[in-house]
C-alpha positions, 0 to 999 in steps of 0.5 A, spaced: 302 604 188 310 603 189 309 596 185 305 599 179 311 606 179 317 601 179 314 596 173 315 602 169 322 605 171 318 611 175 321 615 181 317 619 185 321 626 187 317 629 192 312 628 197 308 631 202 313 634 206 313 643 208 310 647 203 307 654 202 302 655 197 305 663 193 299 664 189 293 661 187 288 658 191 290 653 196 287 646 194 292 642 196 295 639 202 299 634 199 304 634 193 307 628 190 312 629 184 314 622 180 319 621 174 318 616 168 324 615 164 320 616 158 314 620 155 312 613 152 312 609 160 309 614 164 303 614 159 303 606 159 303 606 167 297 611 167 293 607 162 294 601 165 289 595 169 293 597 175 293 604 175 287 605 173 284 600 179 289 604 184 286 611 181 278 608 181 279 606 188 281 613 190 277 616 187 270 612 190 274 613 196 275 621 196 282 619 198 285 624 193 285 630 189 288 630 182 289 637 178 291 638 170 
């Protein structure tokens, strides 16, 4: 996944690491926050071929959890 953030110019702010969960149910036990540059790039990088592949492959490996 590092290949497919670098070619759109992301970086990632945090991941894993300490965290406590202040309200809310705990869903989760990892967090990861990434930067695009632009809108426009981080709406790129997730439509495309490699993330999209990269996204399946967790998903048919319940490897991880997306939330909106």
């Amino acid at each position: 996944m590092p290949a497919i953030l670098a070619k759109y110019g992301a970086r990632v702010l945090t991941r894993g690491g300490r965290y406590e969960t202040l309200e809310g149910p705990e869903r989760f036990n990892r967090f990861v926050v990434i930067e695009f540059p632009t809108f426009e790039q981080g709406v790129a990088c997730f439509y495309s071929a490699e993330y999209r592949e990269a996204a399946a492959f967790r998903r048919r490996n319940k490897v991880g959890r997306t939330s909106s």
